[in-house]
N, C-alpha and C positions, 0 to 999 in steps of 0.2 A: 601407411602414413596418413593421417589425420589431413584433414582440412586447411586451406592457409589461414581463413577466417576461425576455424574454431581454435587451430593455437593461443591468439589474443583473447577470446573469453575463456577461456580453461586457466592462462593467466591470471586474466583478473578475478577469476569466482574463487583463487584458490585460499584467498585469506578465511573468508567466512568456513569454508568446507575444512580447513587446516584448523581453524577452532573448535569444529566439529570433534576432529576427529581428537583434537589435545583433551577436549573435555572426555571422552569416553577411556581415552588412556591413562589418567590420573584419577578416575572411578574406578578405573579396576585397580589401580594403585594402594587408594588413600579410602577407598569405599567411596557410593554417591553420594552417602551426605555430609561428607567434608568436604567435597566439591561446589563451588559458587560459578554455577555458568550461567553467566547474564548475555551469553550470545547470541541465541537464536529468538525470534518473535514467536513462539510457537504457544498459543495458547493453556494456561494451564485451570482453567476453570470448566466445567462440563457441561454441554450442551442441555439447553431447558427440556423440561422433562419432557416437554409437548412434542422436541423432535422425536424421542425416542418413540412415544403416542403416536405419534403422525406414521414412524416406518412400519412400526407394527399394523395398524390397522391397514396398511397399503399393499403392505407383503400378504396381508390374511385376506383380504377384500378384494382385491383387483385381480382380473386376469392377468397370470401371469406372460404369457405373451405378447400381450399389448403392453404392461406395465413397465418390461426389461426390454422391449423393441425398439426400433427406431422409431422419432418425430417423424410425420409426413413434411413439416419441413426443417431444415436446418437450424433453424433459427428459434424451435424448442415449440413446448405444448400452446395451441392460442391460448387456451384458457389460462393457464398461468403467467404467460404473457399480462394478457387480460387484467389481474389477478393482482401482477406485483403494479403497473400502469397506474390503477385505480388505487392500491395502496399508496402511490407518490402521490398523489392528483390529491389524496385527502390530507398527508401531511403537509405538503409544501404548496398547494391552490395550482398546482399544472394540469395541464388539457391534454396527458400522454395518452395512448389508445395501445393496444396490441400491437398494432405496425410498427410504433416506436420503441419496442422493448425486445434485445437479442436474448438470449440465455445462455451463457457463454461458461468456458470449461475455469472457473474462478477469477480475479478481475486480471490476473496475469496471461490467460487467454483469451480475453476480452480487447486487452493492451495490443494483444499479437495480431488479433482480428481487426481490428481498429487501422494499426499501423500499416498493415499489409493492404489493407481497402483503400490508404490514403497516398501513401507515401511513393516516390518515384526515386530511382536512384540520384543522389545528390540530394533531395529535398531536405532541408534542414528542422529540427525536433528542438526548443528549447526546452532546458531544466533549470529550477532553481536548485543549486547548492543550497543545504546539502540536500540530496537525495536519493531515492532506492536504487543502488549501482547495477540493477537488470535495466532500467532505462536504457543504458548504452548498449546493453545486449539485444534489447526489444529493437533497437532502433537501426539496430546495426544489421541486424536478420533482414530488415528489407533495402541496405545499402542506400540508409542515410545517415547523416551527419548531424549527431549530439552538442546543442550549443551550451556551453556552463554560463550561468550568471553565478557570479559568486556571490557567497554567505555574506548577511550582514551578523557579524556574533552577537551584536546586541542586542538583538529581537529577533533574527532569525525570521522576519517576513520578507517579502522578496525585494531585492533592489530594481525599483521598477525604472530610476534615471538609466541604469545598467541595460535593463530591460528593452527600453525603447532604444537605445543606440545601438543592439544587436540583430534586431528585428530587419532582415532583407527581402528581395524579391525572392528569395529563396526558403520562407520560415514557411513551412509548410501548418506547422502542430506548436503549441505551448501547452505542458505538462503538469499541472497542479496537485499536492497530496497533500490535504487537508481534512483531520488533522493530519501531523506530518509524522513518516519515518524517515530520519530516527530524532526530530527534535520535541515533537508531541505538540508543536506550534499551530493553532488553529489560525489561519489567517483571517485576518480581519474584516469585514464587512468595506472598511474604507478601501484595503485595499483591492479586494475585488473589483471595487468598481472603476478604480482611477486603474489597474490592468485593462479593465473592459474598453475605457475610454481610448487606450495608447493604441491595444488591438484594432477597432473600428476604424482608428485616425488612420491605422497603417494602413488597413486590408483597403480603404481609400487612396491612399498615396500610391502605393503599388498594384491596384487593380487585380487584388490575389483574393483567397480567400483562408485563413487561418484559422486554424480549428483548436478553439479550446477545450483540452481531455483532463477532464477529472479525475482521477483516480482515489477511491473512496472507498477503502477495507475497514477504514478506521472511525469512518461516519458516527458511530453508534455508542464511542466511549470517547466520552467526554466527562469533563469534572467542573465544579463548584458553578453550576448552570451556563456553559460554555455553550454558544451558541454556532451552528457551522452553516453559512448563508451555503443555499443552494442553486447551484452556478449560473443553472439553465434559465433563471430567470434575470440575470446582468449581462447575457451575451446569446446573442444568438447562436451562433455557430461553434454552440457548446455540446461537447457528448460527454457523457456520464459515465465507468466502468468501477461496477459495484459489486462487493465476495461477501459470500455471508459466512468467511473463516474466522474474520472476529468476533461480527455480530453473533452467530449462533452457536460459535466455536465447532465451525468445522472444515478445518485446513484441508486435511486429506480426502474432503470429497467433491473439492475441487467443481463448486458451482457461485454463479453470480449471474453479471450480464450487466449490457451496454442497453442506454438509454442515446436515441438517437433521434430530437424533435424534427418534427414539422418546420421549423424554422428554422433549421439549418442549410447550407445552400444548398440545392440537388437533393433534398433529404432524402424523397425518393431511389435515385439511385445509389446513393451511402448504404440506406436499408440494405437492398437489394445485392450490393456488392459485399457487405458484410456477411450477409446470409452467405455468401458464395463461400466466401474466404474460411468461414467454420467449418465448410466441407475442404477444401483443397488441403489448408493447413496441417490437415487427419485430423481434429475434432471431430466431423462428423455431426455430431449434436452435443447438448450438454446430456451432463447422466439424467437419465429419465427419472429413475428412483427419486432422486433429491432435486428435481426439477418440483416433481409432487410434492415434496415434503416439505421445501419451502414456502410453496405456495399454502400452507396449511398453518405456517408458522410467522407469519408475516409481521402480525403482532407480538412477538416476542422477542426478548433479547437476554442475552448471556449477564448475566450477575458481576455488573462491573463495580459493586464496591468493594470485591475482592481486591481486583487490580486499584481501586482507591489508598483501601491500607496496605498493600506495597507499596504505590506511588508517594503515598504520606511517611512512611517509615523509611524508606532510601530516600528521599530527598531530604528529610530531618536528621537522617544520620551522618550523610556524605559530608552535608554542610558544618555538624558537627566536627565533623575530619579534618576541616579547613578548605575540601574542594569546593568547585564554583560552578552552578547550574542553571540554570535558568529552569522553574517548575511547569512542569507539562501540564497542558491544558486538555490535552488528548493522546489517544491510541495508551501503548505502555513501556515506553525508552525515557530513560534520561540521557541528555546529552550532554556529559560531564567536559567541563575543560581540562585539559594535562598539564599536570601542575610543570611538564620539561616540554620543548618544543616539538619532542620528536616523541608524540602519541603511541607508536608504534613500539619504543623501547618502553615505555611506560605498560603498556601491556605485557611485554615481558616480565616484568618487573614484578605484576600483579599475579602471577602465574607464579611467582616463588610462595602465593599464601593459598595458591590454588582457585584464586579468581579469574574469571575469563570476560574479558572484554572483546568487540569488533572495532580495533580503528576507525579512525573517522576518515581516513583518505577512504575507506572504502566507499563513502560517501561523497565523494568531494569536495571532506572538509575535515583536514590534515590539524591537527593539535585538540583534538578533541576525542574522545569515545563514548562510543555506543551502550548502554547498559538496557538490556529487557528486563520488564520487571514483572512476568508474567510467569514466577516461580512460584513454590511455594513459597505461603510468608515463614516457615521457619528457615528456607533460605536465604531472607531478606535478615531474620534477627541472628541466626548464624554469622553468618558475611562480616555483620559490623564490625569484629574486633579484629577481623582481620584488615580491612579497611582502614582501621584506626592503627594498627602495625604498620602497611603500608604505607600511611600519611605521613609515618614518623620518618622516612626515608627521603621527605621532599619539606617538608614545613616546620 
């Protein structure tokens, strides 16, 4: 018998994994390219040639021992510590050093290392609706309590009146993912700061300390000169957890890392208990290989006009359809609205043309769906007529 705790996440994870697996049983059906699966965020563009450059010359140059070994610490190679530090410090004008930089098992184990460093049972996590539905998982691994702010559909940046009236002696962490999964919404400069203000006023009123966590995979793809303030300089008591599965497109090799200033309260012992937490949790260390690699690659980025003319061609087409979107600024989802209240039947619905959407309660944001648009574009000029079938069934 299973877990009492993992019962309820096997529950909830099972929508996205249940589209997994529909998608894979209607390709072998109907073949994959009459298949339209906008489900999963999994990158389809290929990593810049530099990574490939970088493993080669590491796998042929390096001892191999030291190369595939363990970090002598936890918290991954100094110099590439070092390495990516000095690469923030010249985009964004920060003063990070080595101490401030973990190298963490992608920004999803970064989250986990974070959370577990911080969190006390009861301590309460807010999220803005919508958001990435592991949240509650992450949050709930160290027996606390996920608070929703709901969606504003109009803009989708966060309701901060909401915000501050949620905010208790008990808000440990607020959660930010900008750009966002799954609305692509960059938030905005103004609101960063009037959050930063509400935060200060509290962590004052309650004599606490609140920590704002970044969560930043999607940093790097941005569209029509979309600008993403960087956090750490509106709030002190800000940490950063960064994957380079977008930026460099490399999901499955599960590396990143948390940035954890000098200005933070206790920064030192955060460090320090972070470091720990990468060993206890089984990380261990981040993968050494790709620890190197990225540090080689720092200046590079994955070819996002790809995901541009998808983002341009499914939002011109949907809108064609009659459906209603708001156009992403970043990462690569559309966050379509359902044309019937119950999102969920609407995706079934989509599935009679062999289209696969993710609800949006998986999000906690019910009348809506998810589309990735990180397919091939003959998937995207495929889709259309089917879409435009579908339309015909609601409009």
């Amino acid at each position: 018998m299973i877990a009492d705790k993992m019962k309820g996440m096997v529950a909830n994870s099972s929508a996205i994994r249940a589209m997994f697996e529909e998608g894979n049983r209607l390709a072998s059906l109907y073949g994959a390219e009459n298949v339209y699966d906008f489900s999963l965020g999994n990158p389809n563009v290929p990593a810049p040639e530099a990574v490939k450059k970088a493993i080669v010359e590491l796998v042929e140059g390096e001892d191999p021992i030291a190369l595939h070994g363990y970090t002598n610490s936890n918290s991954g190679y100094p110099e590439v510590r070092q390495a990516v530090a000095d690469s923030l410090n010249e985009r964004f004008g920060t003063s990070f050093g080595e101490r401030n930089i973990i190298m963490t098992v992608g920004a999803a184990g970064g989250l986990n290392v974070i959370f577990k460093t911080l969190l006390n049972p009861g301590d309460e996590v807010i999220a803005f609706a919508p958001y990435f539905g592991e949240y509650r998982s992450y949050t709930n691994n160290y027996d606390g309590v996920l608070v929703e702010i709901s969606p504003d559909t109009e803009t989708f940046q966060p309701r901060l009146q909401e915000f501050e009236q949620k905010i208790t002696p008990k808000t440990k962490a607020v959660i930010v993912n900008t750009p966002n999964n799954p609305t692509g919404v960059v938030y905005s400069e103004a609101t960063i700061q009037k959050m930063a203000a509400i935060m200060e006023a509290k962590q004052k009123e309650y004599g606490t300390d609140i920590y704002l966590i970044s969560d930043e995979p999607y940093r790097e793809l941005v569209y029509d000169g979309a600008e993403v303030p960087y956090l750490t300089k509106y709030y002190d008591n800000t940490i950063v957890g960064y994957s380079y599965s977008k930026s460099l497109s490399l999901p499955g090799e599960r590396i990143g890392y948390l940035v954890i200033p000098d200005e933070v309260t206790d920064s030192e012992e955060v460090q320090s208990a972070a470091n720990v937490a990468t060993r206890i949790l089984g990380f261990v260390n981040a993968p050494t290989l790709q620890q190197k690699v990225v540090a080689k690659c720092l200046n590079e980025k994955t070819d996002i006009s790809f995901y541009n003319r998808n983002r341009e061609a499914l939002y011109e087409g949907l809108k064609e359809c009659g459906f209603t979107c708001i156009k992403p600024e970043g990462a690569f989802y559309l966050f379509v609205k359902s044309p019937i209240e119950d999102e969920k039947e609407f995706c079934a619905a989509a599935k009679k043309y062999n289209i696969l959407m993710v609800p949006g309660s998986s999000f906690a944001c019910p009348g809506y769906v998810r589309l990735a648009y990180c397919v091939a574009h003959e998937t995207i000029v495929n889709s259309l007529p089917k879409f435009k079938e579908l339309a015909k069934e609601y409009f």
